[in-house]
N, C-alpha and C positions, 0 to 999 in steps of 0.2 A: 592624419586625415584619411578622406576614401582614397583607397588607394585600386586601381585596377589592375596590377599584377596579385594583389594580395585575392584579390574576387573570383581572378582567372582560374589563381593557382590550386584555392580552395572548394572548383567546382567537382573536384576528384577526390578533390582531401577535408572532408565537410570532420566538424565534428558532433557529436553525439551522446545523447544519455538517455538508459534504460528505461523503458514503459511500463513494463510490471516484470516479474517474474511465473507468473499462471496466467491462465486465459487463452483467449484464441489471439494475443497481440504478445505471449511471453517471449522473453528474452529479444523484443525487438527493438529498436531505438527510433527517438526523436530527430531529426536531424537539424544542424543550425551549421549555417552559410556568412562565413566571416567577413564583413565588407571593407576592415582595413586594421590597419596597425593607429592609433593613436596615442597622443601624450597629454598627459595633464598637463593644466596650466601652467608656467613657467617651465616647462623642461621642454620646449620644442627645440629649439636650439643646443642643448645637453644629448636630449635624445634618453636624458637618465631614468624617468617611470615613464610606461607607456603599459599600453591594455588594448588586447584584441575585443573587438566590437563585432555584434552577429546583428542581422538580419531579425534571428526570433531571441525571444528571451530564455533567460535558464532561470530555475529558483538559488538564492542563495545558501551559499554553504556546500553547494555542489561538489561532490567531490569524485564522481565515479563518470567522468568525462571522457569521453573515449573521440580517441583517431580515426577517423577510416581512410581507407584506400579505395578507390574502385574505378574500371576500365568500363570502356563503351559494351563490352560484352557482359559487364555484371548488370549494368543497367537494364538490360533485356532479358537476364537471366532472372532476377529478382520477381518480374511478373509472375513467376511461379507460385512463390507465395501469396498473392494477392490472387490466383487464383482457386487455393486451400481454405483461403478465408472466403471467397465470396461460396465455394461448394457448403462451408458451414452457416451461414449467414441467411444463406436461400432454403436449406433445411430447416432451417430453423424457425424459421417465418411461416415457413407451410406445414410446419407440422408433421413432417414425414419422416419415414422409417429408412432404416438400412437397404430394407426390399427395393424402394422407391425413390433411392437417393438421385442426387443429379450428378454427383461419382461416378455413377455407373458408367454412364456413354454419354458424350459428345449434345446424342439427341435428346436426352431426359434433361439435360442443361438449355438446351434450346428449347425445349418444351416449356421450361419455366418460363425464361425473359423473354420479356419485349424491347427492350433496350437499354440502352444505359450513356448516362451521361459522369463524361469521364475529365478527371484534375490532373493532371500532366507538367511537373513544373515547366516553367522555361530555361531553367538552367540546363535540367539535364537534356531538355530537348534540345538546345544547341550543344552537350556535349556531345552526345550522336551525332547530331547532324555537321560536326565537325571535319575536318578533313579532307581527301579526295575523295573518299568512298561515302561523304557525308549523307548523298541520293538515296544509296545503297541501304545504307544500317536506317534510315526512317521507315525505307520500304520494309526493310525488316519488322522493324517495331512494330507500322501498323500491322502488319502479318501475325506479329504474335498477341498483339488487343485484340485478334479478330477471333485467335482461337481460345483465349481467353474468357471469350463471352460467346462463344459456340456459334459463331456468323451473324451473331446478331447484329442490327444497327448501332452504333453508339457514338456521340462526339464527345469530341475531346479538344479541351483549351489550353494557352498553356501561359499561368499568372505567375510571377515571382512572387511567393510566401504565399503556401496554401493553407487551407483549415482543413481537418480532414477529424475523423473522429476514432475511438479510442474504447475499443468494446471492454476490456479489463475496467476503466476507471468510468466508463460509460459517461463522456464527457468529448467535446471538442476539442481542441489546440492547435495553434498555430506553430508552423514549420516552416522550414525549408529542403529543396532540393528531394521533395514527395511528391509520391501522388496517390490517389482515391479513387473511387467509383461509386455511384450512386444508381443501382438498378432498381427496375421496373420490374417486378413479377407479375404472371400472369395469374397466380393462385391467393386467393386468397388469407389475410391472417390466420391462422387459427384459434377457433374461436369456438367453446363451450354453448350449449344450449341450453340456456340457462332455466326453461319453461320445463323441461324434462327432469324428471328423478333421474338419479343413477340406475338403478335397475330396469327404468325403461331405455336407459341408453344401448341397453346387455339385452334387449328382448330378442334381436334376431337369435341369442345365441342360445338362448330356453327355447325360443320356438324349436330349433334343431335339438337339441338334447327331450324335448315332446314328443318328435318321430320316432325317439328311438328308445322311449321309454316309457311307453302308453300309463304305466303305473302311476305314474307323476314322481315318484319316492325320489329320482334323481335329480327331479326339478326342485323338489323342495331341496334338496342338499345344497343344489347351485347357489337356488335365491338366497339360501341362509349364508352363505361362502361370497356373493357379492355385498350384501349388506353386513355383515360381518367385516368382512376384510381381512385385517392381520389377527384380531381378535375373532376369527373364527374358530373352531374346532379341528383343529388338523390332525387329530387321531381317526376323527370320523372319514377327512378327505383323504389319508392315507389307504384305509380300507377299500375306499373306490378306487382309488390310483391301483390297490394289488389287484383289486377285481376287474380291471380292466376300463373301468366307466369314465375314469379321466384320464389326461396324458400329462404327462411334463411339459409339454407346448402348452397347452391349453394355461396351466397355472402362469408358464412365464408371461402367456400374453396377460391376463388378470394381472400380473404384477404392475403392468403398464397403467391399468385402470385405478389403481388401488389410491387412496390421496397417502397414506405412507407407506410406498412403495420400499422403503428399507426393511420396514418391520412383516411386510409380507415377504418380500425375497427370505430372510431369515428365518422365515417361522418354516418356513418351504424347506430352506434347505437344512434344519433340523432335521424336518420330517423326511426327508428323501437318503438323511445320516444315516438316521434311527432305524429305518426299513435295509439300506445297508448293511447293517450287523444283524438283523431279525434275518432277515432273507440271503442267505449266502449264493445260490445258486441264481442271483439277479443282482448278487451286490454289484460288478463292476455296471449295470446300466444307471441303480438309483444311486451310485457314488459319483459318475456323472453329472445326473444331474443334480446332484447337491453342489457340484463344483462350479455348475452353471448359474448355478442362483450366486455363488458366492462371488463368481466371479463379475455380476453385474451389480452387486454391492458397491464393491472396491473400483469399477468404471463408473460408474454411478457417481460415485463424491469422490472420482476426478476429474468429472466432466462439468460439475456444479461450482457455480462461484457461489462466496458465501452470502451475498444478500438475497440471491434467488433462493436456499437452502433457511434463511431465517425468515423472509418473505412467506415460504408457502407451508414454513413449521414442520419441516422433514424431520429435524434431528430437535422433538423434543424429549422429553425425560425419560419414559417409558421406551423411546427406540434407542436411544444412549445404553441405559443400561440393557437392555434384549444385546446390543451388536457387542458390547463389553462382555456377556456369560456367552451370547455364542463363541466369540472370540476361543473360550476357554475350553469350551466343551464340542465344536464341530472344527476350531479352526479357522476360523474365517480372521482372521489378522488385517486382511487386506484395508477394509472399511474402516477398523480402529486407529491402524498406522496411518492413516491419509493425512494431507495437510489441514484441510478443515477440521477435519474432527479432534485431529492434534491442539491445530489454536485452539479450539473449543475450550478442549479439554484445561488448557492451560490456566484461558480464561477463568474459568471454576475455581481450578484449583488456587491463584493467586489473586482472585478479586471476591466471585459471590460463588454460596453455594448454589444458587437460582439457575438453572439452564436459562429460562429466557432473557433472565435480566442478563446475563452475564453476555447470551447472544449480541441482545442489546449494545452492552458498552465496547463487545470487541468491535463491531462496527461503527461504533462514532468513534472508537482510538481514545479510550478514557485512561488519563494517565494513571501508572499503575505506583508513582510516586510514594502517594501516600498510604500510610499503615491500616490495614483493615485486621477483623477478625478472620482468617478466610479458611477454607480447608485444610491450605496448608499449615498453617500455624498452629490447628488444633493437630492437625499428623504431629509434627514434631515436639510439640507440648505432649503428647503421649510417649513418644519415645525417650522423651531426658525421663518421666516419669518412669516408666519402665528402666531405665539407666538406676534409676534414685533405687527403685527394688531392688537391683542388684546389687547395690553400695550397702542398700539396707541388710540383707540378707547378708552379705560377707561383714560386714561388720559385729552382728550378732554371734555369725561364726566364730569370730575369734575374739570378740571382750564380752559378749553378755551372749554366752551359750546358755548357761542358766535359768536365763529370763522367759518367762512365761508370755509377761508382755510386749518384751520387743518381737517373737515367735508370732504372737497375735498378730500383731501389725503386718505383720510380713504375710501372713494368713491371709486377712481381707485385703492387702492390695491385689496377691495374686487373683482372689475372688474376683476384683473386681476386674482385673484382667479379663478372665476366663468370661464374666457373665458380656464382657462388652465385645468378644469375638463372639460370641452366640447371638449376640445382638444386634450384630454387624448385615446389611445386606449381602445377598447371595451375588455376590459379581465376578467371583475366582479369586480374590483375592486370599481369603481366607479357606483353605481345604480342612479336610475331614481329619487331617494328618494333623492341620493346627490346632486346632481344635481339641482334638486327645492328646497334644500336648500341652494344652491349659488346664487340661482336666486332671492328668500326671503330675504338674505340676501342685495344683492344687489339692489334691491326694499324698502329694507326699508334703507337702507344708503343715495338714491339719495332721500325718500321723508325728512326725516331728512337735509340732505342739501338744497331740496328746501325750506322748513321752517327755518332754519338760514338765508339762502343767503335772505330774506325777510323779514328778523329782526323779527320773530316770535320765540317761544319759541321751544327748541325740542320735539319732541313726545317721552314721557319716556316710553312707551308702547315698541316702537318700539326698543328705544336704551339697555331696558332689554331684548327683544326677542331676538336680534341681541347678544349679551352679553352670552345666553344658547347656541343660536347654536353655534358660537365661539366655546366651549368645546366640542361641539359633533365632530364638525371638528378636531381639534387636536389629540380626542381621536383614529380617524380614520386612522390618521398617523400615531400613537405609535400604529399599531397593529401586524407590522413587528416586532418589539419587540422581543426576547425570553423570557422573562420575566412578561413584561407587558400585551402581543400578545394576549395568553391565556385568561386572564381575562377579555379583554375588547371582547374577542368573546362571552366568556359569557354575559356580561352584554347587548351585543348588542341585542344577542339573545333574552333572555330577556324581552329588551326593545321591539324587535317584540311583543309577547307576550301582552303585556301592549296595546299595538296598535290595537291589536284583542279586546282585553277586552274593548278598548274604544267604537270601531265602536256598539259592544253589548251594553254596557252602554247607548250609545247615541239612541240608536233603543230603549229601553227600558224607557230615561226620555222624550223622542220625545212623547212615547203611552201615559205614566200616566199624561202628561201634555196637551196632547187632552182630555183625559177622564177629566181630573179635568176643563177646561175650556170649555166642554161639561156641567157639571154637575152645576158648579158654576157661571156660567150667570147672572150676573145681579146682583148676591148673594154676600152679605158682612159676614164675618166669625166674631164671636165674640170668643174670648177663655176663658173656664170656666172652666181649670184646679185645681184651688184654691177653685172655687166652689164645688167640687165634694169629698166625703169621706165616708167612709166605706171599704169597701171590694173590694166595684168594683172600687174602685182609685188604691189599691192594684196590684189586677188581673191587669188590663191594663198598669199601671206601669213595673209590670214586663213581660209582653208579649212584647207591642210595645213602650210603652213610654207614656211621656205625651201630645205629639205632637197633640193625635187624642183625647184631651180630648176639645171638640172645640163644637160649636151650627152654626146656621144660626140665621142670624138677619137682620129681617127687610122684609123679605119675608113676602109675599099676602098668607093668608092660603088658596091658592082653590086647588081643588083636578085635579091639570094635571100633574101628573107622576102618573107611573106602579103601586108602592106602595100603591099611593094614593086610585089609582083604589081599587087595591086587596084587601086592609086590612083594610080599610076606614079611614084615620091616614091623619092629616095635610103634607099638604104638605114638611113643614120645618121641622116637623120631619122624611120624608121620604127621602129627602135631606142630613138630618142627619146622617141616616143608611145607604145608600148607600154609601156619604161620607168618614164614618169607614171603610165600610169593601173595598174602593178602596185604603183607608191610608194601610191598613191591609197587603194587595196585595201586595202593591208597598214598604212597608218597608220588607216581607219577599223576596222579587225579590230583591232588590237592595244590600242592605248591608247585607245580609245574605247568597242569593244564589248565587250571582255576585261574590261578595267577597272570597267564598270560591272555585270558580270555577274559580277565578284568581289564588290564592292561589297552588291550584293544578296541573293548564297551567304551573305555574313557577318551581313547583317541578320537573314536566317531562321533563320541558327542558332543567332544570339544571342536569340532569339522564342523559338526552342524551346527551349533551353538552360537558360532564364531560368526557360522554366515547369516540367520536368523536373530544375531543380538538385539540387532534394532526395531525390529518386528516385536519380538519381545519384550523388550524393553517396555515400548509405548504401549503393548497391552497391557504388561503390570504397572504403567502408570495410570493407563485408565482407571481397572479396575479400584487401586489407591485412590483415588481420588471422589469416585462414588462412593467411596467406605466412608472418606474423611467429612465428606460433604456432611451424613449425618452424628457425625461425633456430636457429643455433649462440648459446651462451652466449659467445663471443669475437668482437670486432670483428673487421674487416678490418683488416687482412690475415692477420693472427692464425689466423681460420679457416679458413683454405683447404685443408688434409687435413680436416676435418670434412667442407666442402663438396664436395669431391672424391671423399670413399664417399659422401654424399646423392648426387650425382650418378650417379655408379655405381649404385645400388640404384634409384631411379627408373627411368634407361632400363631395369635391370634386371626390375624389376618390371612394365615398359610391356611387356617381351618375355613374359614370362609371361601375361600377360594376353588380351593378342593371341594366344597359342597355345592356351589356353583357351576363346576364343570361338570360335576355327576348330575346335576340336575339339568343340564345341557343335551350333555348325551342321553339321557333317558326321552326327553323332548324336545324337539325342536322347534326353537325360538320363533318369532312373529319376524317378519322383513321390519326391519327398524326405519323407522321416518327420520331422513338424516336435514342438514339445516343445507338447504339450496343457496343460497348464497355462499356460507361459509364453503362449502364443501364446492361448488363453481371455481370459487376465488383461486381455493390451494391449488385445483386438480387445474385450473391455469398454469399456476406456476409450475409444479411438478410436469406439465404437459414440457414447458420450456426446457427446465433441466432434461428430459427424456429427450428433448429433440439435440439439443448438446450432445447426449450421451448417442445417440443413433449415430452424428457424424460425425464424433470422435471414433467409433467403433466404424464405421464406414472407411477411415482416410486409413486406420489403424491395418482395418483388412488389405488397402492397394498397397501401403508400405512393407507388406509379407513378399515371403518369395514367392519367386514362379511358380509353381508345377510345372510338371510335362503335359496334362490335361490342356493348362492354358495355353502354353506353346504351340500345341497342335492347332487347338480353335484358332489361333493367332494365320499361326500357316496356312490353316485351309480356307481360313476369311481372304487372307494375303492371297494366294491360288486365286480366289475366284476373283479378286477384284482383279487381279493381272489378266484372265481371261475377259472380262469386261471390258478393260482398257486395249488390248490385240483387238478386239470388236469393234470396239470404236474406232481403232485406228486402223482397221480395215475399212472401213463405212466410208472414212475420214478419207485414203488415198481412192475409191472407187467415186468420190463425190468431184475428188481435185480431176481424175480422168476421164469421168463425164461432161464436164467443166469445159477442159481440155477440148474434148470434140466439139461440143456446143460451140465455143468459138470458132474453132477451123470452122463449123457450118455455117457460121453468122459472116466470117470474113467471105467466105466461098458466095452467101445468097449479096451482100454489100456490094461484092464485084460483080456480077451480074445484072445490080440493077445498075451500077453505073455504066456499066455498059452500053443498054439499051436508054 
């Protein structure tokens, strides 16, 4: 039954279950306030099943139900947080920036409210006010409600089981042993003007770029750059940017403006890459500011919950795949690895190829139970198919080398290979490297079928070459992988690696093989390592080997070499000496210094590798996944007219494309008539996300370290208000000792008049 030690006991020791994991309520908890111990019917007397009963309710099946602990000092401590969220909450509402945060000071918080009407349980209120000091710790409380909401008025009540609301699930719920707040701003919603175009919203900023550019030529660049958007020309804005006509500020604020503020940050910080490597002697400012765009990507969609992000159409198809190729080519990781864009992605891959449908059902939670055709299924349906070529191909190997036919086969599957990576979208996944290697592939299958179909023998050269790459193909498949994904980034890596080390190798036996067929002309080598003993068989032994224990033989002793000149010595033994010491050379370079400076390449990138896997990883899952999205419904070989119009239609559409921007840049476009409503609605919601992202990046900035800059300001604010306060409290004792006398003179005239 209710039991009142169980009520007492539990107003310290409540329990609890988690509200979300993201948002501005992550990792916080529900609480529930236990009102006693009970038993089922028939066991009261046993005492044998019984069940703790709350105050609020839990969902069944609970299972991640937590204990807490907390002291009268946590209860006063915790208003911290409640006031992190209300600094997010009030940004939000008003629409304002980092500049103008209520973060900032005390006053910009009080500038906002007008008051607030405050939920205070009553449990915890008499846990406070508990004890002997119970006066004490209230006065405290109110003290810290008061700085809480920056002096403003506010009441507060205090009901057993409050309602309070829940920004993550953006819903109500009832609790216990919580409490809320409900302010008053003084600022209005934010709120779109919906009567106006977009580019008369930007007129102040043409009027100023008017002053300063009588031509107009840079007005029209602007208007074509606000109506444009992400689909402007940013080779054009680039050239302004080196001429000086635009800034890096100026673009980030337009990012603000833009309704797909992702696909503009990234087109940005492409272009701010690309002027990087053009421009060396300014590369560290435009690398900068490509870091700065990138880095508001990646704040960006972690500031955004996902309904505000499918709501205002941020992350559709066209900016998915843009933030997937930048990934690959500028780096930007940040945006692709996020949590959203991760479910997204997932979503795709194991439901629809649809970005929006897919958006769609990850937000209503559509069971992912049942069997679909989905990207993933065609990825791996590719892969065993490519698996089946390998089986194919080794098997002709060794029972029907012969056959002209099986060789065919083996011919057009790799064709159809080869034509469905050309066919494939540009998202990183497939490189230039893969690519010539289906084209290798495919070159040496048709010369191997020309030599069967002519009753010649196969080329085993080719059929084992063809044989390695097979497994590098595969390996490329399983990189989507969780498991597998990982490791083969590493080893690809890696194998980059290896690839450097060759090109140096090869530069390296390229020299000492001129030098040695420079020096050895004509000259026959005899070796006279068995000839040689003593000490110096020794020594050389263990320096470089016996390799350089070698003569010339057969050489004309006349004196035309350097040596010969210098030191007057036959020629064969000058041949000799020089000989050794280019052996000398070329075995400390090769397998000593080469060696361990591969050795090294591999550590460091197995260093980085290790730390970046996950980053990694979920780029090349992205990118997988936009590949797979447009697969043919038919394995290989199966699909090779499908993939042969894809392919056709890509170049096709590469050529249009290209003709289009040249027709861009030669004219510049009309200001586009965008649709006022549609475009109102998003730049809404993207206003919202933006105001998230200002005070997440606000609270991000006070959680940094100090400086010493700030410490001083700190001190010499501190300094002056102590001087203010000595002022006062001189004012303070000259007012008590004026006081002072005025009484002696009111006693002194009092007794005089009773006197008389």
């Amino acid at each position: 039954a209710f039991n009142p030690g169980v009520l007492a006991a539990s107003t310290a020791c409540p329990l609890g279950v988690p509200v979300a994991r993201e948002g501005d309520d992550a990792y916080d908890y529900r609480m529930m306030h236990p009102s006693g111990i009970y038993f089922k019917k028939g066991h009261e007397k046993t005492q044998g099943d019984a069940y703790l009963k709350n105050f609020a309710s839990v969902e069944t099946g609970k299972t991640d139900v937590v204990l807490f602990k907390a002291s009268r000092g946590d209860l006063l401590g915790r208003l911290t947080k409640l006031k992190e969220q209300l600094v997010q909450q009030i940004d939000r509402a008003s629409g304002g920036s980092s500049v103008n945060s209520v973060a900032l000071s005390s006053d910009a918080l009080r500038a906002r409210l007008s008051g607030v009407l405050m939920v205070y349980c009553a449990g915890c209120m008499m846990a406070v006010n508990s004890g002997k000091d119970g006066a004490e710790q209230m006065r405290r409380l109110t003290v810290a409600l008061s700085n809480c909401f920056a002096g403003r008025p506010y009441l507060a009540y205090h009901p057993f089981g409050e309602q309070g609301f829940f920004p993550s699930k953006q819903v109500n719920h009832h609790s216990n042993l919580m409490f809320s707040a409900l302010c008053f701003s003084k600022d209005p919603c934010f709120e779109i003007d919906e009567s106006r175009s977009f580019s008369e919203m930007l007129a102040p900023i043409v009027a100023m770029f008017n002053f300063s550019d009588p031509s107009g030529a840079l007005v029209q660049e602007l208007q074509d750059l606000i109506a444009s958007g992400d689909n402007a020309n940013f080779h054009r804005i680039s050239v302004m940017v080196r001429a000086g006509l635009l800034s890096s500020t100026l673009l980030r604020d337009l990012t603000t403006c833009s309704s797909q503020p992702l696909a503009f940050a990234l087109n940005s910080a492409e272009m701010f890459y690309t002027m990087a490597r053009k421009f060396p002697l300014k590369s560290k400012e435009y690398h900068m500011a490509s870091m700065q765009f990138k880095d508001f990507c990646t704040d960006f969609m972690a500031a955004a919950p996902m309904h505000l992000l499918a709501k205002g159409n941020v992350l559709d198809y066209p900016t998915i795949k843009l933030a997937v190729l930048m990934a690959v080519q500028i780096d930007s990781k940040g945006l692709v690895a996020s949590n959203s864009f991760q479910e997204l992605m997932d979503e795709i891959w194991t439901v629809s190829p649809d970005a929006e449908q897919a958006m769609t059902q990850l937000l209503a939670g559509t069971d992912r139970s049942s069997w679909t055709y989905s990207p993933m299924v065609r990825h791996y349906m590719n892969v065993v198919s490519y698996c089946f070529l390998t089986l194919l191909q080794f098997y002709t190997t060794h029972y029907s080398t012969s056959s002209p036919t099986m060789w065919a086969a083996v011919l057009i599957w790799s064709i159809s290979n080869a034509v469905q990576t050309m066919a494939s979208p540009n998202t990183g996944f497939y490189t230039w490297l893969t690519t010539l290697d289906d084209v290798a592939i495919v070159g040496a299958h048709f010369s191997i079928f020309y030599q069967v179909y002519h009753g010649r023998d196969v080329p085993r050269d080719l059929d084992a070459l063809t044989m390695v790459l097979h497994s590098g193909n595969i390996l490329k498949g399983l990189i989507v992988n969780p498991k597998l994904g990982p490791w083969v980034i590493m080893v690809t890596t890696m194998m980059g690696d290896i690839q450097q080390f060759m090109i140096l190798l090869i530069f390296f036996v390229w020299t000492f093989y001129c030098s040695y067929h420079a020096l050895f002309r004509e000259v026959t080598g005899a070796y006279v390592g068995e000839q040689w003993s003593g000490a110096s068989v020794l020594l050389i032994n263990a320096i470089w080997g016996p390799q350089v224990m070698w003569e010339s033989d057969g050489f004309n002793d006349h004196e035309s070499l350097f040596l010969s000149w210098t030191f007057g010595v036959a020629d064969s033994t000058a041949i000799d000496v020089m000989g050794a010491i280019i052996t000398a050379v070329a075995v400390f370079t090769m397998p000593i210094l080469l060696l361990n400076l591969l050795i090294a390449m591999m550590a460091s990138s197995y260093q980085e590798v290790s730390t970046n896997v996950d980053s990694e990883y979920k780029r090349s899952f992205a990118s997988c996944v936009l590949v797979a999205r447009e697969l043919p419904f038919l394995p290989m070989p199966f699909s090779l007219p499908i993939d042969l119009g894809r392919c056709i239609m890509k170049f096709g559409a590469r050529a249009k494309d290209c003709a289009k921007m040249a027709k861009r840049g030669r004219k510049s476009e009309a200001l586009e008539k965008l649709d006022v409503e549609t475009c109102a609605r998003q730049q809404l919601v993207v206003s919202q996300i933006l105001s998230l992202y200002e005070a997440r990046a606000a609270i991000q900035r006070f959680k940094e370290t100090v400086t010493v800059e700030q410490v001083e300001r700190m001190r010499s604010q501190n300094d002056g208000l102590q001087d203010r306060v000595n002022v006062l409290y001189n004012t303070v004792l000259n007012m008590a000792e004026k006081q002072d006398k005025m009484e002696v003179h009111l006693m002194s005239l009092m007794s005089l008049i009773s006197k008389k």
